[in-house]
KEZA-86821 format. One record per residue (C-alpha): x, z, y; residue in one letter. Coordinates in steps of 0.5 Angstrom, whole numbers, padded with zeros to 4 digits, always signed. Layout:
N
XZYa/...
END
This chain:
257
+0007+0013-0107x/+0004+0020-0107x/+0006+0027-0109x/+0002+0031-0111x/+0006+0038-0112x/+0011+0041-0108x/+0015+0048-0108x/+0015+0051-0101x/+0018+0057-0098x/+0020+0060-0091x/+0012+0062-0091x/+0012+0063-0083x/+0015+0057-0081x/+0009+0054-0077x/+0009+0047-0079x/+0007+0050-0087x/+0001+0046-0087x/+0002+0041-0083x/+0002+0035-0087x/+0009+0030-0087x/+0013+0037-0084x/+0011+0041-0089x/+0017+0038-0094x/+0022+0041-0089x/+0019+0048-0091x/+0022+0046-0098x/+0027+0051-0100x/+0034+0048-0095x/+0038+0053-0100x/+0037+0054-0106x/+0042+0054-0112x/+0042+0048-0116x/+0039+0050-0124x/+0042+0052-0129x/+0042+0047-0134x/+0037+0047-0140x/+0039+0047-0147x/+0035+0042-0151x/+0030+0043-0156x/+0026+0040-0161x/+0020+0035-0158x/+0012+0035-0159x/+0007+0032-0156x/+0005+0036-0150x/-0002+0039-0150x/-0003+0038-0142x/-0005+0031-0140x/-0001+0030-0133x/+0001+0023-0130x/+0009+0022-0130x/+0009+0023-0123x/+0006+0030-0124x/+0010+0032-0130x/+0016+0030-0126x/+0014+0035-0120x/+0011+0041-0124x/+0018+0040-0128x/+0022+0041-0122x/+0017+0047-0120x/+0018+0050-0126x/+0027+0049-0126x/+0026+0052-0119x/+0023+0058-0120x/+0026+0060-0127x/+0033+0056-0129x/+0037+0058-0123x/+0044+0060-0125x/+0045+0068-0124x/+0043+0075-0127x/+0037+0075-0121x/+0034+0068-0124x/+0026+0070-0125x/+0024+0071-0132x/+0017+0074-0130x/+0013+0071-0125x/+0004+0072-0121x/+0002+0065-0120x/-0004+0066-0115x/-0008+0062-0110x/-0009+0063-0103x/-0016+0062-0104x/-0021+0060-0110x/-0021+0053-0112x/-0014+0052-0111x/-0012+0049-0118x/-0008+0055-0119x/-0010+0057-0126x/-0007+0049-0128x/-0001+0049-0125x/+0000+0056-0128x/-0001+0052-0134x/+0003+0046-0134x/+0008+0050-0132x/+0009+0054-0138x/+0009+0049-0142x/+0014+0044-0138x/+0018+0050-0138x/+0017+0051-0145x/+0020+0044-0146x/+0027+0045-0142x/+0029+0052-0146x/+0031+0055-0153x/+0028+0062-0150x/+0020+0064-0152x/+0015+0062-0146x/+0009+0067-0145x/+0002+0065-0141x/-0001+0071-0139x/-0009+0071-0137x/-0009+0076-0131x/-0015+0073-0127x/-0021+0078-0131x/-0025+0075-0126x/-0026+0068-0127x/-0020+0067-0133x/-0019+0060-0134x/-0012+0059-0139x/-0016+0059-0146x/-0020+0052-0143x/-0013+0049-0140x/-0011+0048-0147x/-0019+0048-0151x/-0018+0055-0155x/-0022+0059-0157x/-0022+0067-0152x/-0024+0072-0157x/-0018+0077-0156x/-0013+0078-0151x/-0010+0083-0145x/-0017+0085-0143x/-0017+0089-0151x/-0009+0090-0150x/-0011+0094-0144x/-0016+0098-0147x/-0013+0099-0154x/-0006+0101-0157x/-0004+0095-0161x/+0003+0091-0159x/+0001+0086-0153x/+0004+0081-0157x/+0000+0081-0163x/-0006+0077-0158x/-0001+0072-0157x/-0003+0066-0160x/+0002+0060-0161x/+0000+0053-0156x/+0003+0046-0156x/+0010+0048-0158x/+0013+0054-0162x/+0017+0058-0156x/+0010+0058-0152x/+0005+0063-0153x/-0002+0065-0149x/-0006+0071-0148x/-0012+0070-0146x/-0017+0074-0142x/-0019+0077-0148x/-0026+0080-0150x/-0031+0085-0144x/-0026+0083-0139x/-0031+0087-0133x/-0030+0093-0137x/-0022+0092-0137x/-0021+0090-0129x/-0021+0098-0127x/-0014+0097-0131x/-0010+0092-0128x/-0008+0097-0123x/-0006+0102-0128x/+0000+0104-0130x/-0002+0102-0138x/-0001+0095-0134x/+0005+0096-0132x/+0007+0099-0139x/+0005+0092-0142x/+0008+0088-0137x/+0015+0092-0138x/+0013+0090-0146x/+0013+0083-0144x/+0020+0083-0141x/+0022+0086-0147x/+0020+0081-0152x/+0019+0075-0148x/+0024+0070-0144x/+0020+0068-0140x/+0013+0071-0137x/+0008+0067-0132x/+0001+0071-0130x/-0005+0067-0128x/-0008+0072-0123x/-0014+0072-0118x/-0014+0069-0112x/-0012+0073-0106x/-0019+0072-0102x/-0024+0075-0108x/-0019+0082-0110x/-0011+0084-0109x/-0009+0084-0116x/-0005+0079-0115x/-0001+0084-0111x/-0002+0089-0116x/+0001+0085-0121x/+0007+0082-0117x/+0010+0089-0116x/+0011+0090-0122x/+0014+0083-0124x/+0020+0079-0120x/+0016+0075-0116x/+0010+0071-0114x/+0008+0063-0113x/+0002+0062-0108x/-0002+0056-0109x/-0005+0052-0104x/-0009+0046-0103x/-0007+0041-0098x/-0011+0040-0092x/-0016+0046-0094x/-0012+0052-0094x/-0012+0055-0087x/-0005+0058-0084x/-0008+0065-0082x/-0010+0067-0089x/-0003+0065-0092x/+0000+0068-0087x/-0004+0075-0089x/-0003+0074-0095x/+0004+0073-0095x/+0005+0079-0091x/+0001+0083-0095x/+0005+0082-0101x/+0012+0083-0096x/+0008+0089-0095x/+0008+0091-0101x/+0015+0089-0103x/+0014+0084-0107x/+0018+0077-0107x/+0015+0071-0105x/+0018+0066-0109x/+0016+0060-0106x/+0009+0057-0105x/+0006+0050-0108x/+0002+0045-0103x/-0003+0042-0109x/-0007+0036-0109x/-0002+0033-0103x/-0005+0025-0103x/+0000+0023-0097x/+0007+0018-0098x/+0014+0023-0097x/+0019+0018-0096x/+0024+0018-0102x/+0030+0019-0098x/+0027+0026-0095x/+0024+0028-0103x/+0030+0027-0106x/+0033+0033-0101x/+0028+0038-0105x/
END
């Protein structure tokens, strides 16, 4: 049986991408997560094999459902490097989470250079953050409902070269702080880390960010050095997915995680 996600942290541990060692980098203590209210079903909108759905739903619990006032309600998911599926597992997590609350789930569409989101759920982008970074309306009003009422999406919106400038600006901490008013639970699609540092800019502002990395293709000295830069720039590293993982874990080791 194959895992193909799993939520690593303690980055600097040596053995972070060593294939079966990688599972004892896993969060040794982390609080056990709050206990979600039930909420009406509806048919997920993203296709994911059970397996799959389990690991992305424990992904999604780990980050956003522990118990505390310091729990996560806005969190930057990026990549180490490009390729890495980061933009699905942003995705699918959104709406896994959206699933276990009563609280509103926003996606948000930061990657201004290859967004992503709207074809994750087959939408059409005509507006969104590119045009809320540049004009005066509410971030909200271009937020679109998805699979489920409490999940929204704002996509990368029109003339997103023209709004990349911006991402860096105060307008956009202004928008991600409007966002922590008006929305439960907040997840930032952004850019890999090797193509720019948008994601480390973006992370700032918000209570952490999840690295996505892919199995035997991401190499140890750059997730060092992007950890470090985000260390650098006081942003918490919530922790970090190993995506596409194609090995047996013994269940006897899985179910610790």
């Amino acid at each position: 049986m194959s895992r193909n996600f799993e939520l690593l942290q303690n980055l600097g541990k040596e053995v972070l991408l060593d294939a079966p060692a990688a599972v004892a980098a896993v969060d040794q203590h982390r609080r056990e997560p709050a206990v979600p209210q039930q909420v009406e079903s509806k048919e997920p909108q993203l296709k994911l094999e059970p397996k799959e759905r389990e690991e992305l739903t424990k992904l999604a619990q780990r980050i956003f459902l522990q118990p505390g006032a310091d729990s996560p309600r806005v969190v930057v998911f990026t990549a180490s490097e490009s390729g890495n599926g980061c933009t699905s597992i942003c995705a699918c997590a959104a709406e896994l989470l959206a699933a276990q609350v009563t609280g509103s789930v926003c996606l948000v569409d930061a990657n201004l250079r290859h967004p992503g989101l709207h074809e994750q759920f087959a939408v059409e982008n005509h507006f969104g953050l590119a045009d809320a970074l540049q004009g005066t309306e509410p971030l909200l009003n271009y937020a679109r409902s998805m699979s489920r009422t409490n999940l929204w999406l704002v996509s990368c919106g029109s003339s997103p070269e023209a709004a990349l400038p911006l991402l860096s600006s105060e307008r956009m901490r202004q928008r991600i702080t409007e966002l922590r008013s008006g929305v439960d639970y907040v997840l930032i699609d952004a850019s890999a880390m090797n193509v720019s540092n948008d994601a480390t800019v973006l992370a700032a502002a918000a209570d952490g960010v999840v690295m996505v990395l892919k199995a035997n293709s991401s190499r140890r000295e750059t997730v060092r050095k992007a950890v470090q830069d985000m260390q650098a720039a006081h942003v918490r590293v919530l922790g970090a997915v190993l995506n596409q993982r194609t090995f047996p874990i013994p269940d006897a080791i899985y179910n610790r995680l």
